[in-house]
N, C-alpha and C positions, 0 to 999 in steps of 0.2 A: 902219814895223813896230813893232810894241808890244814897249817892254822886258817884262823879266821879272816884275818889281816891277808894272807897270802891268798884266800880264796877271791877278798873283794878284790884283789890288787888284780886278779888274773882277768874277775870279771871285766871290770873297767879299761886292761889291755887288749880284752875283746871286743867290745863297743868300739874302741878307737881303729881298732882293725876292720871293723866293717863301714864306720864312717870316711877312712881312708878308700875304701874300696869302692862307695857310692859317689867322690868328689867327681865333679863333672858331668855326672849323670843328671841330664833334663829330666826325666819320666820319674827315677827317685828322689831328685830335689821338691816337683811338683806332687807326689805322694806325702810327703813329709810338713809340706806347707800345707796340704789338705790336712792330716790330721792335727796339727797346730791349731787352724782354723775352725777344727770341728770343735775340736777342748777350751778353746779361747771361747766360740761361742755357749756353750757347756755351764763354762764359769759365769759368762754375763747373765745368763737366762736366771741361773741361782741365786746369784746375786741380787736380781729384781724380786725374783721371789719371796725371797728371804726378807728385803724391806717389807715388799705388800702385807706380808704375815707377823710383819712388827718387829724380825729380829730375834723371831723365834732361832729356829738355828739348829735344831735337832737332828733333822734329817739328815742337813747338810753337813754332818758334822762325821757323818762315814764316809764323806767324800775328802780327803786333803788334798792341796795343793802339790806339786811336783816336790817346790823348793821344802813340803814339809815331812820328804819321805823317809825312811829307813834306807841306807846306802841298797842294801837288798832289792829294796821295795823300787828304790831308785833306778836301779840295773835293769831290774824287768822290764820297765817302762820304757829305756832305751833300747832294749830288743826288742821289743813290740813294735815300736816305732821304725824300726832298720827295716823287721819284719814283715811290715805292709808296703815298706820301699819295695821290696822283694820280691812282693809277692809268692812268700813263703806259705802262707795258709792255706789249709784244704778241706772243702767239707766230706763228709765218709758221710754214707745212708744206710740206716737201720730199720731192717724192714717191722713194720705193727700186722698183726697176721690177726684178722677176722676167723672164730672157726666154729659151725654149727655140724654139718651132715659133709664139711668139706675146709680145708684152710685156702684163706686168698687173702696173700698180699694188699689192704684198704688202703693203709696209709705207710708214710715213709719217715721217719725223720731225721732234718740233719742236724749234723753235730759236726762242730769246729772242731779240727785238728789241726797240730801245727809239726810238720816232721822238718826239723829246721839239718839242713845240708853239716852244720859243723857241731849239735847236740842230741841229734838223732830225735826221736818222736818224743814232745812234750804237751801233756796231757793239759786240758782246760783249768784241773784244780793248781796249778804250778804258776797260770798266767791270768787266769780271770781275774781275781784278786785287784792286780795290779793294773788292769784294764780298766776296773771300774774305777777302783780310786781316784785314777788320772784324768778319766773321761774319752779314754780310747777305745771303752767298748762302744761310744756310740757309731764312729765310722764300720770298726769292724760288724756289728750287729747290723746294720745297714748292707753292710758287702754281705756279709751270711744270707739278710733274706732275698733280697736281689738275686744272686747267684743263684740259691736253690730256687725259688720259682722258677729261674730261666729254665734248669734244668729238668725241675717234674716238669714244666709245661711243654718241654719237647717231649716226654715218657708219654705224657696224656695225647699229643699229638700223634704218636705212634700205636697207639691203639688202648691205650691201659686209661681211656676218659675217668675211670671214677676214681683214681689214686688221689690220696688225700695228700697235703704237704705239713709233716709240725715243724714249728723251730721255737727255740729255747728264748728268752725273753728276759735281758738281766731288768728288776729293778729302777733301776738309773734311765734306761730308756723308755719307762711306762713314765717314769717324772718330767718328762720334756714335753710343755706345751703345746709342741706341733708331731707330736710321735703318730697320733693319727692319722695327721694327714702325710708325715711319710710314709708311711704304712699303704696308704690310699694311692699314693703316687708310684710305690714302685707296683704296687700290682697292676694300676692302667700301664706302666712300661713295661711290663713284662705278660700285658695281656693276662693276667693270673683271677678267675672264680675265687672271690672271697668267702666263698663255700668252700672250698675245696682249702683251706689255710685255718691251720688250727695254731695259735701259739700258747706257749707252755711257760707257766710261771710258777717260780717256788713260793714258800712259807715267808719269806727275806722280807717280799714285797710291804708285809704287814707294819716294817717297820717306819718305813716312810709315811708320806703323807697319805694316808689310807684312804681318805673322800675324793681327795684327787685322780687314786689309780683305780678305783672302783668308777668315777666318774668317764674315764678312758678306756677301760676294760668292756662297759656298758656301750659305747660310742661303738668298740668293734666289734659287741657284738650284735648291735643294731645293724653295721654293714654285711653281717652272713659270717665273720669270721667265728670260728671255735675257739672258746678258750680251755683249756685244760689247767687243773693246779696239778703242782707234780709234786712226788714224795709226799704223799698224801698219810699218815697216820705216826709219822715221825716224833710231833708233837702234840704237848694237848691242846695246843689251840690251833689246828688243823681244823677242827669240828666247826669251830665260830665263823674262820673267813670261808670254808665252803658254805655255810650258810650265807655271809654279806657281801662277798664276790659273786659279779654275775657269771658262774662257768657252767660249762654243760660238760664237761668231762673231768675223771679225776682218774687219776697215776696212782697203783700204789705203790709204796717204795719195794724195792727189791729186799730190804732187810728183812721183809715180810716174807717175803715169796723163797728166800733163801733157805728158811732151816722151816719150812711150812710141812715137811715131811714127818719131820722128830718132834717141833714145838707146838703142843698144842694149845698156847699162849698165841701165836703167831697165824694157825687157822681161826682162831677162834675170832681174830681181829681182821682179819680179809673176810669171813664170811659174815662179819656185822658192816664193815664199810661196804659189801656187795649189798647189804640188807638195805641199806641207809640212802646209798646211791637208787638203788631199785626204786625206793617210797618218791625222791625226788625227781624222779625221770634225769638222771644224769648216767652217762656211758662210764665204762671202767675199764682200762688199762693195766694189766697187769706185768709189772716191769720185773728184769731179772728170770726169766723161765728158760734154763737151760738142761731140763731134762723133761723126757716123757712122765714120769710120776709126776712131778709139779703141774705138767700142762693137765692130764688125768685129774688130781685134785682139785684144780683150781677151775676147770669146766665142772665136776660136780656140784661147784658149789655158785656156779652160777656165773661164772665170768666169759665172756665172749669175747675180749682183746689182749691178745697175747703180746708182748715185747723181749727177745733176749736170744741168748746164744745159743740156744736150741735149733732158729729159724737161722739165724746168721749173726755174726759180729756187726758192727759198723764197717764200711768196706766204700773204698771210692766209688764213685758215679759209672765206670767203666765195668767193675766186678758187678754191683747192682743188678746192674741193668738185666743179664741174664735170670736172673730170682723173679723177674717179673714174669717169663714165661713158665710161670711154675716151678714150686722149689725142686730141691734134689729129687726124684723118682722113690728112692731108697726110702728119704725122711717122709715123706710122704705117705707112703706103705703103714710104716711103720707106727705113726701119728697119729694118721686118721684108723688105724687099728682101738689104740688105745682110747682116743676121743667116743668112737660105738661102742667100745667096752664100758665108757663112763656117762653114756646118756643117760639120764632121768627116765 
């Protein structure tokens, strides 16, 4: 087993091997000073902040600088950065399945993958981390939602008009002054119904400047966009920001929906957050549903959105596409069996 020492030593001989391999390239030189650009402005914008607010300094205090990382933490940031030289990144689409007397495909969401050529597929929990700290999620987050509107909007063009789009929403980009109106701008570029765009924030959000991201959350969803919170009963203060965020939908975590069969701890808590959501007119999403029993329980008790590997994995934009013309025949039989066996 490799020491520690010889793991950073191999890492760092890799970065250098891919920075050798970018030298002379115009297209990855001009990526690379783009995301320099985006982090340098990242830091200015915090930094002003941070005076206006006296010097408070809390927020910004989960954010460090490059020069202040963990060699680890260091390394990521330098693959990330080769990364987008690369254009190594890819988003997969997971279908949200509506189901009353019948299932359809509503909505879609993407989710960043990264199958990098020389470490094979690395998962978002491995490289988020280090994205935000740096302030490179906000390029990438930017390419995520750009790219997927482009994408539903060609699905929507092909016949499937009411497919919804979600995408994931770190934190760090609800704290940037002008996130709005990016937000605003790639959708006129990409022609994209701010109806039809729902974006998804976790618990995290609570930590930062709370008046600020409710005051931007409210902003989109004055423009028609959907907000959703996701991992929705994780915590006990889940309950507060669904109350003081403005969302109309809420996720609930798969840890739920997992052992929902055996734990009646765990129904007992999906069928009070279905209660809860019901009294507030907010939608519910049921994440993790990768068997017929779960979908059965979880429509008895009142849930109409289904999310998981039941309907399909996450899967590129090319496998997708065919799930849009109605899922498997087989799964379908079988599903909507179960669903009339479990109507009220």
């Amino acid at each position: 087993m490799e020491t520690r020492d010889k793991r950073k030593s191999s890492q760092l001989r890799y970065i250098q091997e891919l920075e050798d391999r970018l030298q002379g390239g115009e297209r990855a030189e001009l990526e690379l000073e783009y995301c320099k650009k985006q982090v340098a402005e990242f830091w200015r914008a915090r930094d002003g902040r941070k005076e206006r607010a006296g010097g408070n300094g809390r927020a910004a205090s989960r954010y460090l600088p490059d020069n202040r990382f963990a060699d680890r933490e260091r390394a990521w940031v330098e693959r990330i950065k080769l990364a987008l030289a690369r254009e190594e990144f890819k988003i997969y689409y997971q279908p949200i399945v509506q189901g009353e007397e019948k299932l359809e495909i509503t909505w879609v969401e993407a989710l960043l993958h990264w199958p990098s050529p020389d470490l094979g597929m690395i998962y978002p929990d491995k490289f988020i981390p280090a994205a935000e700290k740096s302030g490179l999620i906000l390029p990438l987050g930017e390419w995520v939602l750009s790219t997927a509107c482009a994408q539903v909007r060609d699905w929507q063009r092909a016949g499937h008009c009411r497919l919804k789009l979600a995408v994931n929403v770190s934190p760090l980009e609800l704290e940037q002054e002008d996130f709005v109106a990016r937000v605003e701008r790639i959708l006129a570029e990409r022609d994209f119904d701010p109806q039809k765009l729902i974006l998804e924030v976790t618990e995290s959000v609570a930590v930062g400047d709370f008046a600020f991201l409710a005051e931007n959350l409210s902003a989109l969803r004055e423009m028609g966009i959907g907000i959703a919170l996701d991992d929705i009963g994780t915590r006990c203060s889940s309950l507060e920001w669904v109350k003081k965020l403005p969302a109309n939908i809420l996720k609930i975590d798969p840890a739920f929906v997992l052992d929902i069969e055996e734990d009646a701890g765990s129904k007992a808590i999906v069928a009070a957050l279905l209660d809860m959501a019901a009294a507030l007119g907010l939608e519910v999403v049921a994440e993790g549903v990768a068997s017929s029993r779960k979908l059965e329980l979880l429509h008895k008790l009142g849930c109409r959105f289904f999310q998981g590997n039941l309907f399909s994995p996450p899967v590129p934009a090319g496998d997708f596409a065919p799930l849009l013309g109605g899922l498997p025949p087989a799964d379908i039989k079988g599903i909507l069996a179960v669903m009339r066996s479990g109507r009220k």
